[in-house]
Each structure stands twice: as C-alpha cells, then as structure tokens.
C-alpha positions in Angstrom: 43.3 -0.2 23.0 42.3 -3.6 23.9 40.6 -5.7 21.1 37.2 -6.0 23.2 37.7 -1.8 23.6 37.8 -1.6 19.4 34.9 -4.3 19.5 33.0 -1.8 21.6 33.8 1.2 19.8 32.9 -0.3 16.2 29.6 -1.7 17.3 29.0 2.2 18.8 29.8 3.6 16.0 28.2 1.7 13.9 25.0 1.9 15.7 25.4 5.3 15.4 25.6 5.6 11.5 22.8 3.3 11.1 20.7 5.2 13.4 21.3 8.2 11.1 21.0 6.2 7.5 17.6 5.3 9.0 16.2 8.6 9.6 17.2 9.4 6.0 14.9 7.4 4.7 12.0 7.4 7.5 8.9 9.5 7.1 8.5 12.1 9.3 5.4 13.5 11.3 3.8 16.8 9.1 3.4 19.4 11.4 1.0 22.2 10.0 2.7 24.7 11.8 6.3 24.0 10.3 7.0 27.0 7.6 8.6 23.6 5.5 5.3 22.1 5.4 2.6 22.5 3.2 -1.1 21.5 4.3 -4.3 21.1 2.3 -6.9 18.7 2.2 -6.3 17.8 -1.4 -3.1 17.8 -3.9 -3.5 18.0 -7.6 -0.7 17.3 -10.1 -1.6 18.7 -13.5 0.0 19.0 -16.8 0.5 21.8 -18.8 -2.7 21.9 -20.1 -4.0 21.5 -16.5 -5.4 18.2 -17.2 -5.0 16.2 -13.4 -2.3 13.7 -13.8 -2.2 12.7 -10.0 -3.8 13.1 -6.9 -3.3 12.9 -3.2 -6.5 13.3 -0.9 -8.5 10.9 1.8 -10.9 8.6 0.5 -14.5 8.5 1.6 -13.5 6.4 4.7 -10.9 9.5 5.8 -7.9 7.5 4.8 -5.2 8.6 2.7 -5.1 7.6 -1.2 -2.5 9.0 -3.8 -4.1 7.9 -7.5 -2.3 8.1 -10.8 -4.1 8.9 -14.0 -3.6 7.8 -17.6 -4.0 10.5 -20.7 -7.6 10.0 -20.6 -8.5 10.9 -16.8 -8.7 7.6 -16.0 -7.3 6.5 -12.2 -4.7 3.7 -13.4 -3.0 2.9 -10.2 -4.2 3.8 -6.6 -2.1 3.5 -3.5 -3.8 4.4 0.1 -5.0 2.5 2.9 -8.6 1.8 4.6 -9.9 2.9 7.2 -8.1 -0.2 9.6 -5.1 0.8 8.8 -4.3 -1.8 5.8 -2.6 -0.8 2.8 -3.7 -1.4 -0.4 -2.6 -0.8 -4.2 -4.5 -1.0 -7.2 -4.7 -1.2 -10.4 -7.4 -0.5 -13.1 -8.0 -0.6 -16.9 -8.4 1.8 -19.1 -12.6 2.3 -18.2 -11.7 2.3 -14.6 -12.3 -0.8 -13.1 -10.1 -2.4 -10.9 -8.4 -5.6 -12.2 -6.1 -6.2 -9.5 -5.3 -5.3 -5.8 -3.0 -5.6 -3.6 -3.9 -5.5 0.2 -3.3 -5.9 4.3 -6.3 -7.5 6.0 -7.4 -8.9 8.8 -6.3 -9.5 12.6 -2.8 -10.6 11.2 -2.5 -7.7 8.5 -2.1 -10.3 6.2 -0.9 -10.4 2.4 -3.8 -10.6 -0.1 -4.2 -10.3 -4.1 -7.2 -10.1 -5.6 -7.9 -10.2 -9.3 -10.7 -9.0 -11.0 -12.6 -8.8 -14.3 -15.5 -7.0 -14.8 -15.7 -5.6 -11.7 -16.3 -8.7 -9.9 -13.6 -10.9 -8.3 -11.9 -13.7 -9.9 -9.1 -15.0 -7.7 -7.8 -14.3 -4.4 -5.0 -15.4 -3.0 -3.4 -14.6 -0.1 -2.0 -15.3 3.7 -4.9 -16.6 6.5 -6.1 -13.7 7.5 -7.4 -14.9 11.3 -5.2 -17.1 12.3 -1.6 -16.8 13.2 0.0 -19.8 10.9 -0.8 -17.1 8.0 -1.4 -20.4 5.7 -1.3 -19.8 1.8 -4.6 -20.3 0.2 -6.5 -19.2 -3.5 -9.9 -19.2 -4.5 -11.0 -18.6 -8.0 -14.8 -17.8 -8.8 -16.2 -19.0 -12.1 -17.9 -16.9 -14.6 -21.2 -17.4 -12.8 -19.7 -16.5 -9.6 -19.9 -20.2 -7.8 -16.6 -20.0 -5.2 -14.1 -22.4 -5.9 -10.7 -23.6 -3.8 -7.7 -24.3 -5.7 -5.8 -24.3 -1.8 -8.2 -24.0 0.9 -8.0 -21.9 4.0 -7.6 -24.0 7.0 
C-alpha cells in the first residue's frame, strides 16, 4: 500500500470513529412515540420524604427550565433558555432571588453576566450584543441605581 493509500485510509477511518464518539455524546431528538422515551409536561425529583429536590418543566414563555432546590424549597440554580432561543443559568440565594446569571443575548447570541443584589442588577458584563466585533464591556449601577461604565459598549 502506497503511503498516500495509508494516508487516505487513516483519515477514513478516523473520520469514521469521530463520527461515532460524537454521536455518543450528542443529544438526540425525543420522539413521544419511542417505548424508550418518557413524555410529560413536567418532571419532579423528590426525596424520600417527597420533598421536590429538582424540577424540569417550561417556563411561562414555553421554554425549557431544569431548577435545583436547596433543603428549604428554595430554587438555588436554574438552567433553561428564553423564549429566543438563549441560554441562561442562574443562581439565587437562599430567599430566592437571583444574584447572578449567566446568559446568550442578542443578534450575536452573545456572552453576558449579570450580578445582582436585591433583586436589582448590579453589574453586567458581557460581549456587544448588536454588533459583530462582540467588544467586551461592564456596567455597574450604584446603590441608587444611576448606570455607570467601567468599559463602555462601542
């Protein structure tokens, strides 16, 4: 076998095996009808006491969320996406407020952290969310809630 045959043949059969690694780990399309699949509108995972420990339903937009709760009922970490598609994560103290997300948004699906306190937002910082250079910028807001840019969007 020629060297450029061997060449050929690796690169085949290495396609190959990646190609099949890959659908290992790829999610695959529920299908209601498959006896392998189960189908409801909401998933609970309880304890032994029956107390909810996790949850996977759609939000009120229709979109997907899975949320995690601490010993008290309290939704610690979410992880779901809007209703455009973006992903989001979040986190929340122990009274349920959110103190920090994680997030896709806008026309670029752009990176984007926001941190709270109190409810309210307190930094954001993030990729440009418009236009296509994705520059880095953060804004802070002070206790009062005046907008303040520690990098500016461009």
């Amino acid at each position: 076998m020629s060297e450029r045959s061997r060449t050929l043949a690796l690169a085949l059969v290495m396609g190959l095996a990646g190609g099949s690694v890959r659908s290992l780990f790829e999610p695959r399309r529920a299908d209601a009808k498959d006896p392998k699949t189960v189908s409801a509108e909401e998933f609970r995972l309880v304890d032994a006491s029956g107390k909810t420990t996790a949850q996977l339903a759609r939000s009120g937009e229709g979109s997907p969320v899975l949320f995690f709760f601490d010993k008290d009922g309290h939704a610690r970490l979410q992880v779901g996406l809007y209703a455009d598609g973006g992903g989001l994560v979040g986190l929340f103290d122990a009274k349920g407020q959110a103190t920090e997300l994680l997030r896709t948004a806008g026309s670029q699906g752009s990176p984007v952290i926001v941190l709270k306190a109190g409810g309210k937002d307190r930094m954001i910082l993030g990729l440009d969310m418009e236009k296509a250079g994705q520059e880095p910028f953060i804004e802070y807001f002070e206790e009062k809630g005046e907008k303040k840019e520690l990098i500016p969007r461009k």
